[in-house]
N, C-alpha and C positions, 0 to 999 in steps of 0.2 A: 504494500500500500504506500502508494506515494503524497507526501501532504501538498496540495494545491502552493501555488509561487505564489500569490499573497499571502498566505499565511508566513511564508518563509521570509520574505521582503518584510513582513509585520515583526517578527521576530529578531531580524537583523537589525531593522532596527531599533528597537526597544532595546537589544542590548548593545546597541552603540551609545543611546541615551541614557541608558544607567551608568555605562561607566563612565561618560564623560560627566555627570553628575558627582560620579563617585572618587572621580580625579580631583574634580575642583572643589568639591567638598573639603578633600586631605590637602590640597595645595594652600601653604600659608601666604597672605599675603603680605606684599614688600614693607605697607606700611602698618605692619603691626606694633610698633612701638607704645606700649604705653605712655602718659605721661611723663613719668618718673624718669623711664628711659630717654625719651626726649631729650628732658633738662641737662641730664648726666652727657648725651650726645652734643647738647648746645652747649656746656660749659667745655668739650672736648673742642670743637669749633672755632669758641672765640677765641683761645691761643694755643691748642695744642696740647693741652694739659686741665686736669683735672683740679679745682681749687677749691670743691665745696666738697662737706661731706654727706651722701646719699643712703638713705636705705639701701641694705645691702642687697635685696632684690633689684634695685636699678643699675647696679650695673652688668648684670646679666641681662636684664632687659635690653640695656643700650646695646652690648655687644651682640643680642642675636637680633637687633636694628639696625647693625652698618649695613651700608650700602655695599655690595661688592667691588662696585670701583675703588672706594674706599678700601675696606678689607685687602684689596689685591695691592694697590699704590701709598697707602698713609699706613700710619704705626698707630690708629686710634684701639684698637683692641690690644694691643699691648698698653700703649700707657693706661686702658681703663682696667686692666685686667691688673697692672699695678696699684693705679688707683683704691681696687677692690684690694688686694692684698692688703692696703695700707689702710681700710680702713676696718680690718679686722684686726687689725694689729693696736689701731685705735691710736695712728700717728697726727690723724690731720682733727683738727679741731674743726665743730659744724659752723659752718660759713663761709673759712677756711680765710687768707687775707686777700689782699688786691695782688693781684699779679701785675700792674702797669707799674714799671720804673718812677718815682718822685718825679713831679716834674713834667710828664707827658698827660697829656688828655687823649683817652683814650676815642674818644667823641670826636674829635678833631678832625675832621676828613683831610685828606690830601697833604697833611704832612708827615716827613717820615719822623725817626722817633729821636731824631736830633732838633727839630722843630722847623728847618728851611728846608723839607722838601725835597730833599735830595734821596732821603731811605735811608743811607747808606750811613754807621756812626762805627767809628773806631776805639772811642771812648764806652762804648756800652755793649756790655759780651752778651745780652741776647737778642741783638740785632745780627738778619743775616747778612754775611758779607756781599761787595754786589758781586754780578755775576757776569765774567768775559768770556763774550758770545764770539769772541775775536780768534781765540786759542783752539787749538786740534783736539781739546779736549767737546767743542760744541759736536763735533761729527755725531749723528748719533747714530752708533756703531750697529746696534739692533737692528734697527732697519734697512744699515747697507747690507746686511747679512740675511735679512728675512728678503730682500728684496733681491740677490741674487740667485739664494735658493729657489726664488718662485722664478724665476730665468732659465736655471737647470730644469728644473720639472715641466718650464714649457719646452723647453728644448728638447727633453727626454721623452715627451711627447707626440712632438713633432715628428723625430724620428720615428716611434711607433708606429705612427700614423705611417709616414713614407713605407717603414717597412713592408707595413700591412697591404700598403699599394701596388709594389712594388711583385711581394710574393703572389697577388692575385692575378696581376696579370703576366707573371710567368705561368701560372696553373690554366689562364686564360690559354695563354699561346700555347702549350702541350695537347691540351684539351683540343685546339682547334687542327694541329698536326695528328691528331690519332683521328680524327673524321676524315680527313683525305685519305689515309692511308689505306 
């Protein structure tokens, strides 16, 4: 006994629809951050570092809140994952102090943290140094490297391809000398 193709089209689908229900049901999404998490991620944000102290559930929250660009490029899940260390150790005190240098307004747009604007201070060791885009050290090496690999692969390619051409119509031209014969 064979079941009619509606019924089977009926079934095929139904269970494409549950499990894509059933996918996205389990799939977390990206902005699941609680509050808590948030804060702990927004104090990571404004310099890079952790200055308040959070329920210790927030900083798990915050670290399973990066963002994977983040996660993959920034050190935010380590310094919060120190952060968290430190604050079961019960080093930082709640509220923790200012982290801005004496002297600089952190509110100040458009100057750097010398106060003219320039960034760059020699006098103050948590400013970063600038940065010359002049020296062999700008090449950036990854990419000459990912980008001649994909040159060899197209090349490696290409010949496949010729080869592929090339054996067919040898098999071509035999094929057409055993019909004369």
């Amino acid at each position: 006994m064979t079941t009619p193709p509606l019924l089977r089209t009926f079934v095929a689908v139904l269970a494409l629809a549950l499990s894509a229900v059933a996918a996205l049901s389990t799939a977390s999404p990206a902005s699941a951050a609680t509050e808590c998490g948030k804060k702990v991620l927004a104090d990571w944000f404004d310099n890079g570092r952790i200055d308040r102290l959070y329920p210790l559930n927030c900083y798990e929250e915050a670290i399973d809140a990066i963002p994977d660009d983040l996660r993959d490029y920034a050190d935010a899940e380590d310094v919060i994952t120190r952060a968290l260390q430190a604050a079961l150790r019960g080093d930082l005190a709640p509220g923790g102090r200012d982290p801005t240098p004496s002297g600089d307004d952190p509110t100040d747009p458009g100057l750097g943290s010398n106060g003219n604007g320039s960034g760059g201070n020699s006098d103050n060791p948590q400013a970063a140094p600038d940065v010359d885009t002049s020296g062999p050290s700008s090449v950036p090496i990854p990419l000459l490297v990912l980008g001649g690999m994909s040159i060899a692969l197209l090349a490696a390619g290409g010949l496949g391809y010729l080869s592929r051409r090339r054996h067919a119509a040898n098999a071509d031209d035999s094929d057409d000398s055993d019909t004369l014969a």
